[in-house]
C-alpha positions, -999 to 999 in steps of 0.1 A, spaced: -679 -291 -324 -650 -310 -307 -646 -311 -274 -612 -301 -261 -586 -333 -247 -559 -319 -226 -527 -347 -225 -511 -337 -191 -472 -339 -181 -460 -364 -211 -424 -351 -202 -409 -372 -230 -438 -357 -254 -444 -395 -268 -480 -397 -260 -494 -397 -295 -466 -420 -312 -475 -446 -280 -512 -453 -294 -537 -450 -323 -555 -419 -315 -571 -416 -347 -601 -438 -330 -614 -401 -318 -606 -377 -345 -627 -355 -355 -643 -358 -318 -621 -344 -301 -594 -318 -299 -561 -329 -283 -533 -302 -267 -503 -320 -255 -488 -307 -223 -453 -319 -220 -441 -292 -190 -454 -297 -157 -481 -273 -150 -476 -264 -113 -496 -253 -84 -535 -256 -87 -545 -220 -97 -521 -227 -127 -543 -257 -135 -575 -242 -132 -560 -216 -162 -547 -239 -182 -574 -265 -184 -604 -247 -179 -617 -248 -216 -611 -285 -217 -639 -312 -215 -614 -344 -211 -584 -343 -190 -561 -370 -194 -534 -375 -162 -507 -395 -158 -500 -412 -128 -503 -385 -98 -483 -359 -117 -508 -332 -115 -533 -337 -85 -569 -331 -89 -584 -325 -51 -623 -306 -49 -609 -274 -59 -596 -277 -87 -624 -301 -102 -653 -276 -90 -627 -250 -107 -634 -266 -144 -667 -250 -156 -665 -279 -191 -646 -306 -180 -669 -338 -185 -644 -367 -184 -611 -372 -165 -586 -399 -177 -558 -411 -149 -528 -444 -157 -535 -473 -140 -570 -483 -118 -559 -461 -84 -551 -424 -77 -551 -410 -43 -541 -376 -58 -580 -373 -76 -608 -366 -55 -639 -389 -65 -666 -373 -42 -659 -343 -58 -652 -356 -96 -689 -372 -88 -708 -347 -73 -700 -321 -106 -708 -354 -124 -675 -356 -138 -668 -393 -151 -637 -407 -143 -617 -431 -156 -589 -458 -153 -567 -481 -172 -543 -514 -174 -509 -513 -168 -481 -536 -175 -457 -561 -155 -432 -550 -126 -413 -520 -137 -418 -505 -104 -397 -538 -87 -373 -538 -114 -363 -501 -108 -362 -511 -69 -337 -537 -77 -318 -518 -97 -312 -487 -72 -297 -519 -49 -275 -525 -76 -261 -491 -77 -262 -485 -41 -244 -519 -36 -218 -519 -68 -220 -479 -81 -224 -488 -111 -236 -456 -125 -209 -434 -103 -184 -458 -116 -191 -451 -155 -200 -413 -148 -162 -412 -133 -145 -434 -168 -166 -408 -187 -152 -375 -166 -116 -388 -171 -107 -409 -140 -81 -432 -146 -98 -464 -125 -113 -476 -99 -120 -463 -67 -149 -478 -51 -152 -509 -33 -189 -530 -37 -207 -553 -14 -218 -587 -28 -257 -595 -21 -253 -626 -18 -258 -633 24 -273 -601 25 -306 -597 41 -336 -578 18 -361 -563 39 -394 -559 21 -419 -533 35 -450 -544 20 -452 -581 7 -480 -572 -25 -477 -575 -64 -445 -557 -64 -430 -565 -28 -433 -599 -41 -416 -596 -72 -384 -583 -58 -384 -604 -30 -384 -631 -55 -356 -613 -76 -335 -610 -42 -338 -647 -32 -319 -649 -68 -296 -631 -62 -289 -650 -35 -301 -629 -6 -319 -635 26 -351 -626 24 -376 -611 52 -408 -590 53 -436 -573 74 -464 -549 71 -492 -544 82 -519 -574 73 -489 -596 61 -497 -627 73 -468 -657 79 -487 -681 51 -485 -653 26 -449 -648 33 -447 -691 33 -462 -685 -1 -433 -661 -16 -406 -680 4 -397 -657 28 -389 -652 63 -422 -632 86 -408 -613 112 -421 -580 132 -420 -544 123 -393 -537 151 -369 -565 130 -378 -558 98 -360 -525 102 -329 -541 127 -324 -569 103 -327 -555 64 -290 -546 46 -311 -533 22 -349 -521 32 -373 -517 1 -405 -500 9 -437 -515 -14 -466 -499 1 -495 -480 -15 -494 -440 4 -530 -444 27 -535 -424 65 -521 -453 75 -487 -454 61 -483 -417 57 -450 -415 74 -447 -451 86 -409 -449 82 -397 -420 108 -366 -414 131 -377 -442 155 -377 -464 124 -346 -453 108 -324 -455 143 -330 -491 145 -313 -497 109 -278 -509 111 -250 -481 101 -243 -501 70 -277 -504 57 -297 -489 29 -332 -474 25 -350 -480 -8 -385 -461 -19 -403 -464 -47 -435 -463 -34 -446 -429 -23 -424 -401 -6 -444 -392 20 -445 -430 32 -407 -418 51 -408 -392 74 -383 -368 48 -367 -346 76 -358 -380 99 -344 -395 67 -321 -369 55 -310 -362 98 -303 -401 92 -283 -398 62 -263 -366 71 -252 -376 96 -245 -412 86 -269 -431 111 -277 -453 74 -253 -459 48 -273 -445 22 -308 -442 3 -320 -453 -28 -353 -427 -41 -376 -423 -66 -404 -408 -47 -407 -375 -30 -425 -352 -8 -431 -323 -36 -426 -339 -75 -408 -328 -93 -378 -326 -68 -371 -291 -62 -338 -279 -74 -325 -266 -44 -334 -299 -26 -309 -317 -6 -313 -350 -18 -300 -335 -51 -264 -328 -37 -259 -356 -7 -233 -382 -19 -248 -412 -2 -277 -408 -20 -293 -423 -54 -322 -404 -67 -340 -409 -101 -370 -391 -109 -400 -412 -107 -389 -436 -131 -411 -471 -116 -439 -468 -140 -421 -455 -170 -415 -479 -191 -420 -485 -229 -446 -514 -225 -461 -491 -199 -469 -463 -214 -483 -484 -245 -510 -498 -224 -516 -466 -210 -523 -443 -239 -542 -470 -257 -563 -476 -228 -570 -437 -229 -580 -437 -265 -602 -468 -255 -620 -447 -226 -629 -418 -247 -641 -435 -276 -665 -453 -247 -673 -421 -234 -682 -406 -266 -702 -439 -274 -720 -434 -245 -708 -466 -227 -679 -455 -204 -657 -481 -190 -629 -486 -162 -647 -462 -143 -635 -453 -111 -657 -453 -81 
């Protein structure tokens, strides 16, 4: 009998165009989920009859409850080799196998880049207007070139748009935590401390993985040593930025705005405020969703299954 494959939170329902699933038919049973489920009791409901759970990203979180809450499940699937948002100790102890897989190039950096763009030209807020019926233009942009990019976190992705920022013709400084000034010599940019990372940045993107550590790294203190005319990017993790000193900061126009594609609670609540500030940019967890992306994910999910089935599970987490 096959054992039932639960597909989790493909919003854009493309998850069985995006590989060759046929490697486990007749194995297993698939039910695509393409709404997001909710809070965990509705998660235990819906998946409890299911043996292999795949998740993408940290769309649905899978803490000790709601894996000692699946009597069947037997194999767990998450995108890329990290998620904080599935408990391992747990997954292990009910001798549930988990597994990762690849991912593909910068789409995280690129998106960052891109919400400087809009926060620095308004491009999108220019063409929604031309579309609505405005005669012209109304809005007045800042040139990046001079400015100073702060990068919060100098990794695989912190790297990649400081490199895209020094093209742009922008002066480039970082900090975090174990950044050291010979990495930052290595990328080309400027080390300074935390204190001036914030004082000095135009434009401030945040590259940091969400640990105890950084959990609300970014608060009021942090936020009232930005300059008036400077910008707050995250496409990290929301909880990185303290939420309630961010939106005091942009209410009342201590920053000049915020780039977001991270939040507290995903997906953004409908009655939250970012939704209806107008010196804000939000998009809705768009770094990781991207056409090559999602290629490499499915496929690698098709790949772990077939493994598991075989016996021979691989990119397991631990």
């Amino acid at each position: 009998m096959p054992l039932r494959c639960a597909i989790l939170d493909d919003y854009q329902n493309v998850a069985l165009a995006m590989a060759d699933w046929s490697k486990v038919e007749g194995d297993v049973e698939i039910k695509v989920f393409n709404e997001y489920l909710g809070p965990a009791d509705k998660v235990v409901a819906a998946l409890k009859d299911f043996a292999i759970v795949c998740a993408m990203r940290e769309r649905t979180p899978f803490p000790r409850a709601v894996i000692e809450a699946l009597p069947v499940l037997k194999l767990l699937v998450t995108t890329g080799m990290r998620n904080a948002s599935i408990d391992l100790d747990a997954a292990k102890a009910k001798g549930v196998v988990v597994c990762g897989t690849s991912a593909f190039g910068y789409g995280t950096a690129a998106l960052a880049v891109g919400l400087i763009l809009e926060l620095a030209r308004h491009i999108g807020h220019e063409s929604a207007r031309l579309k609505a019926g405005a005669q012209w233009q109304t809005t007045i942009g800042r040139d990046l070139d001079g400015a100073t990019l702060g990068v919060l976190g100098l990794g695989r992705l912190g790297s990649r748009v400081a490199e895209i920022g020094r093209a742009l013709g922008m002066n480039v400084i970082a900090w975090s935590q174990n950044l050291t000034l010979e990495k930052c010599r290595e990328v080309g940019v400027e080390y300074v401390s935390r204190d001036d990372l914030f004082r000095r940045a135009d434009f401030l993107s945040i590259h940091l993985q969400l640990s105890p550590r950084t959990r609300g790294l970014v608060g009021a203190r942090e936020l009232g040593l930005m300059k008036p005319g400077a910008y707050l990017i995250n496409t990290a993790r929301g909880p990185i930025v303290e939420e309630a000193a961010l939106l005091t900061a942009l209410r009342e126009k201590r920053i000049a705005g915020a780039g977001l594609d991270v939040f507290d609670i995903e997906p953004l609540p409908f009655d939250h405020p970012f939704r209806t500030l107008d010196n804000v940019v939000i998009t809705p967890h768009l770094g990781y969703v991207a056409d090559q992306s999602y290629r490499a994910f499915f496929a690698d999910m098709v790949e772990d299954i077939r493994a598991f089935l075989d016996g021979k599970p691989v990119r397991v987490l631990s």
